[in-house]
C-alpha positions in Angstrom: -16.0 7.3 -29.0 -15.7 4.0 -29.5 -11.8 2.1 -28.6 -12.2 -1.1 -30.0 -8.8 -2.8 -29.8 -6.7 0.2 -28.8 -6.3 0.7 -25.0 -5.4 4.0 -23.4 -3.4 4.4 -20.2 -4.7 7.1 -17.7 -2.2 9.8 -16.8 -2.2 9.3 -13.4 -0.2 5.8 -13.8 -1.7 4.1 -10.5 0.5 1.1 -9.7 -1.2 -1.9 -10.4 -4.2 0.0 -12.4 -6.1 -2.1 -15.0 -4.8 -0.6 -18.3 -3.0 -4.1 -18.9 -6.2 -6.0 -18.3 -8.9 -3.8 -19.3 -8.9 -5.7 -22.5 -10.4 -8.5 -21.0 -12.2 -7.1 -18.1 -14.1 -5.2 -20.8 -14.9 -8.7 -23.0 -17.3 -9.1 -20.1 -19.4 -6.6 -20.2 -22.5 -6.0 -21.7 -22.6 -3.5 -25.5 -25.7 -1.4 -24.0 -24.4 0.8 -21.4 -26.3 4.3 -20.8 -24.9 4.8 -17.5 -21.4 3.9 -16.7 -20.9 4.0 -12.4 -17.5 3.9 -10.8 -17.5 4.1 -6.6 -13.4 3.1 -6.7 -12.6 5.1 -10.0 -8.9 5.3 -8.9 -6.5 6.9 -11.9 -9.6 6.3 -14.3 -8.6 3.1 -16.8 -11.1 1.4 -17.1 -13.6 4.5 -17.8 -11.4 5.9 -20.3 -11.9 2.6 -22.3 -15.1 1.7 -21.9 -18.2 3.0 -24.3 -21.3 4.7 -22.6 -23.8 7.4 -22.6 -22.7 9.0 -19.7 -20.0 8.2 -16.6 -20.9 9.0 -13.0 -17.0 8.6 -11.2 -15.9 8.4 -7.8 -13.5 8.3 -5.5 -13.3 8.6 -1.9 -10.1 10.3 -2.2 -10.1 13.8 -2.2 -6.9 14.4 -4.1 -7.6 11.7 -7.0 -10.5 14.2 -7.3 -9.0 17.2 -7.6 -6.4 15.8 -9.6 -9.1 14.6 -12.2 -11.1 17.8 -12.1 -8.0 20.0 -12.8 -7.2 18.2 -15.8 -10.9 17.7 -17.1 -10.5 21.4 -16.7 -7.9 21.5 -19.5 -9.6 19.1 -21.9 -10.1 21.8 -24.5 -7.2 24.0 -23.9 -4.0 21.9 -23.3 -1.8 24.0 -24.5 -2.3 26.0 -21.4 -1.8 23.3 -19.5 1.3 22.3 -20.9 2.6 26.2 -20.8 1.9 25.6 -17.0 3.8 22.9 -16.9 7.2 24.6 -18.5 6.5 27.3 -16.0 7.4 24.3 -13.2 9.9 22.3 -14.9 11.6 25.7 -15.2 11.0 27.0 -11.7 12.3 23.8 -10.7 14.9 22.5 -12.8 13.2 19.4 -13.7 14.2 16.8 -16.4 11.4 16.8 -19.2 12.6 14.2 -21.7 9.9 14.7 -23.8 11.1 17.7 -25.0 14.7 17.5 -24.4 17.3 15.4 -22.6 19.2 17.4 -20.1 20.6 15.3 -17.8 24.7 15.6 -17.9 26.3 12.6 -19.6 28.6 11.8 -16.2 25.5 11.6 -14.1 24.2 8.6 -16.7 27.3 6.6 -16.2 27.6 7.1 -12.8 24.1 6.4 -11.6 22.7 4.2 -14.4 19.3 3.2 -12.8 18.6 6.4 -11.2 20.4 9.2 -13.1 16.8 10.7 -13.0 16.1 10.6 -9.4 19.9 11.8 -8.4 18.8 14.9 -11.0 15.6 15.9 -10.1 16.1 15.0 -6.3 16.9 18.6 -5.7 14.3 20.4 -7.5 11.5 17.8 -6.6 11.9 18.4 -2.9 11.9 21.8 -3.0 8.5 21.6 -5.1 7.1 19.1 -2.4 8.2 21.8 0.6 6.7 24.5 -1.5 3.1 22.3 -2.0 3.2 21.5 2.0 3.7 25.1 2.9 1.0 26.0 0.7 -1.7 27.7 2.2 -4.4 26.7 -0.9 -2.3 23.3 -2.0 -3.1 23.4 -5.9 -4.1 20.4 -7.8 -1.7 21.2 -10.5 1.2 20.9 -8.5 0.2 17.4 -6.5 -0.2 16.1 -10.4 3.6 17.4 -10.8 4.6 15.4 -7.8 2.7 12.4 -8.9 4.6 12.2 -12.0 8.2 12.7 -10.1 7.6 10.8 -7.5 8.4 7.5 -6.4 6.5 4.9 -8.1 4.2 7.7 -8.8 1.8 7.5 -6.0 0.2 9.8 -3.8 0.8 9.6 -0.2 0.8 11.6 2.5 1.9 11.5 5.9 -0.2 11.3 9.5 0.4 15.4 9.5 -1.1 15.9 6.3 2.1 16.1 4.6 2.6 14.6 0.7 5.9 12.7 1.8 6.6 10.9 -1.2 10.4 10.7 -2.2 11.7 11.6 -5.8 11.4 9.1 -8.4 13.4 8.0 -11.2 11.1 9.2 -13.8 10.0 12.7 -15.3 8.0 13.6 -17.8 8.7 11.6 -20.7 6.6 10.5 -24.0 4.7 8.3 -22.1 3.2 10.7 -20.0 2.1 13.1 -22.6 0.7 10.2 -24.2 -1.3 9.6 -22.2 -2.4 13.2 -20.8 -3.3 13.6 -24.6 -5.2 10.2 -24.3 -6.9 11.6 -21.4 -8.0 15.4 -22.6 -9.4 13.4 -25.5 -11.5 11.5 -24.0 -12.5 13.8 -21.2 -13.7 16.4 -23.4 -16.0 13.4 -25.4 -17.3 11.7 -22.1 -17.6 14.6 -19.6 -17.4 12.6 -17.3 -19.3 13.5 -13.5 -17.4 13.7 -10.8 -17.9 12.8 -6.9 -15.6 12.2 -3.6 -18.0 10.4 -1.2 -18.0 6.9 0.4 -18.9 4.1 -2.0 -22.3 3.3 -0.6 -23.1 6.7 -0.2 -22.6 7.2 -4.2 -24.4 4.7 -4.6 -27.7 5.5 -2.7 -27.6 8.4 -4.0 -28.4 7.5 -8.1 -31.3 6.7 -9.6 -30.1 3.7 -10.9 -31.8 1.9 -13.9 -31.5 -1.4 -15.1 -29.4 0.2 -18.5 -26.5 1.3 -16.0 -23.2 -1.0 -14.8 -21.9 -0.3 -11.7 -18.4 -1.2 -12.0 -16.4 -1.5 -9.0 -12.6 -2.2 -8.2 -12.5 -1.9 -4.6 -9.4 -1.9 -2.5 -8.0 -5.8 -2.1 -8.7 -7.4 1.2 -6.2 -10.2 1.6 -3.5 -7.9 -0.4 -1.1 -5.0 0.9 -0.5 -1.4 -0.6 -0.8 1.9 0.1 -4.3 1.8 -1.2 -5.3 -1.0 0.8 -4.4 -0.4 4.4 -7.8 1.1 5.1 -10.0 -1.7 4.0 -11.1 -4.7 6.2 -14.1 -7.1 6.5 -16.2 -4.9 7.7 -15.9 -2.7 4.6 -15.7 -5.9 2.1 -19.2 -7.0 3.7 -21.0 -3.5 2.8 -19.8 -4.1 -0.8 -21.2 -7.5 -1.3 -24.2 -6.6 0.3 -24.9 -3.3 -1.6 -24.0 -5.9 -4.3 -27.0 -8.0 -3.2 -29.1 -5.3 -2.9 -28.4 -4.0 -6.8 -29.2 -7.3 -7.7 -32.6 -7.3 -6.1 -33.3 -4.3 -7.6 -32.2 -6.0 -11.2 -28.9 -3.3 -11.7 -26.1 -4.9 -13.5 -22.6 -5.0 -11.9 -19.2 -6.2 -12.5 -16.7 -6.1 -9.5 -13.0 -7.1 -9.8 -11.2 -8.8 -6.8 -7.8 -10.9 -5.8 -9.4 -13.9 -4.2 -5.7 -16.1 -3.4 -3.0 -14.1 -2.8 0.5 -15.1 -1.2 -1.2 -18.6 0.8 -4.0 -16.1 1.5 -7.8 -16.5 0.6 -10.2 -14.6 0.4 -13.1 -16.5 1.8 -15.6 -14.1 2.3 -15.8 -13.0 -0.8 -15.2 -16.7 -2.4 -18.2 -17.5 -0.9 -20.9 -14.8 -1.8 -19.2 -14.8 -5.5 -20.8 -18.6 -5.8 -24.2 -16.9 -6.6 -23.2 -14.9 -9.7 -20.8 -15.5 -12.7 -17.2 -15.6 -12.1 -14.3 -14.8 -15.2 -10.6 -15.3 -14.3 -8.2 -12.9 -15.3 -5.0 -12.5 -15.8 -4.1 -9.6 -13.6 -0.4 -7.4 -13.1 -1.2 -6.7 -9.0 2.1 -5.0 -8.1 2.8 -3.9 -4.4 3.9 -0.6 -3.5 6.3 -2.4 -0.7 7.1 -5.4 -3.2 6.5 -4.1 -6.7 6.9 -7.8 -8.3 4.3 -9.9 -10.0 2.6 -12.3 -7.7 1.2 -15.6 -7.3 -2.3 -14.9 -7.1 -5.6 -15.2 -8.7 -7.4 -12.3 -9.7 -11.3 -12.4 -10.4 -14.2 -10.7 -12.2 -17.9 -11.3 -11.0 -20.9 -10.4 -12.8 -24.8 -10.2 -11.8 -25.7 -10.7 -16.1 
């Protein structure tokens, strides 16, 4: 299916994902792509606008996963997927403004920012307890929390717990938008899913030189949820698997924030000298800060 100029948002609205930018990320790379390789696939942008043959996605995280397997599962049958979702806006009493705006008229004036959140506060807490207590924690529901949560991320506490608090959202056009987007798409590009470390999906393709590998790997010199984990020790196995890909003549692309806040990112400054380097204008939004940035944001290239 090709996009050309229209760009589609994934429904799991990561903060920060590339939907903004994809535009010109994608000018970069090359019209022949059999293969198309995430290791960081995150909430799936850039895949969902990008022509190939096939898509090999992945994600160390477990629950993006899951989350993308359940509704890959409901490509060709969304209608069941959106009864299952009446089934827990009802159970809940959850705000669905794509269908119809319930949300008392006093509650709007008194709480005009957050009407949604003071609404849904109720409701979405009780689903999160319910989820937690859950014996077999269903995919279906997380994706519920994700789109009433705040800032609609995933996290989850040092217990296990999802510990996000409501958000001043709910599902509006937007999101069906782009869940339609997405059980388009899905159902043309089957995509291949995996939840393994990045060098481990890696090792194990038999890559060709008609693939791209593209990678957007957490930000080293930046801070969000997403990021906490990664440090040089991981940033130095992705530039030298990079290396290695090269050797082996497989093309790659990798995106990275190399100043950020009177930070640089030397390390990876320095071993991007050897290949092609595009600026780009990026939207990098902080989970703990969630305004735009001074920073530079970069795409590097081995073709």
């Amino acid at each position: 299916m090709s996009m050309k100029n229209n760009v589609v948002r994934s429904p799991l609205f990561y903060v920060g994902d590339k939907y903004k930018i994809i535009s010109d990320i994608k000018s970069h790379f090359p019209k022949d792509i059999h293969r198309f390789i995430e290791p960081f696939v995150g909430g799936g942008s850039v895949f969902m606008n990008v022509d190939a043959q096939e898509f090999m996605l992945n994600d160390i995280d477990e629950n993006i996963i899951a989350i993308h397997k359940m509704l890959c599962g409901y490509a060709l049958d969304r209608k069941a997927f959106f009864k299952k979702v009446d089934a827990i806006v009802k159970q809940y009493g959850l705000s669905c403004s794509y269908k119809k705006d319930i949300v008392p008229q006093n509650l709007k004036k008194e709480f005009v920012k957050t009407f949604y959140a003071r609404f849904n506060k109720l409701g979405y807490e009780k689903m999160r307890s319910d989820y937690n207590q859950s014996e077999e924690r269903s995919a279906f529901v997380l994706y519920m929390l994700l789109i009433y949560g705040f800032n609609r991320m995933i996290r989850f506490n040092q217990s296990g717990d999802f510990n996000l608090p409501v958000g001043n959202v709910d599902l509006n056009h937007n999101t069906i938008k782009a869940l339609d987007d997405y059980f388009d798409l899905t159902a043309i590009k089957k995509p291949q899913w995996f939840s393994l470390d990045f060098e481990d999906f890696i090792n194990q393709i038999d890559l060709t030189s008609n693939d791209l590998i593209y990678l957007d790997p957490p930000y080293l010199i930046t801070f969000s949820e997403y990021n906490k984990y990664w440090n040089d020790n991981t940033e130095n196995r992705v530039l030298n698997l990079l290396n290695r890909l090269n050797g082996n003549n497989i093309r790659f692309a990798i995106s990275n924030v190399t100043h950020y806040k009177g930070k640089v990112n030397q390390l990876f400054l320095d071993w991007s000298h050897q290949y092609n380097s595009y600026p780009i204008k990026s939207n990098y939004i902080s989970y703990h800060d969630n305004t735009n940035k001074i920073f530079t944001e970069v795409l590097v290239t081995n073709f």
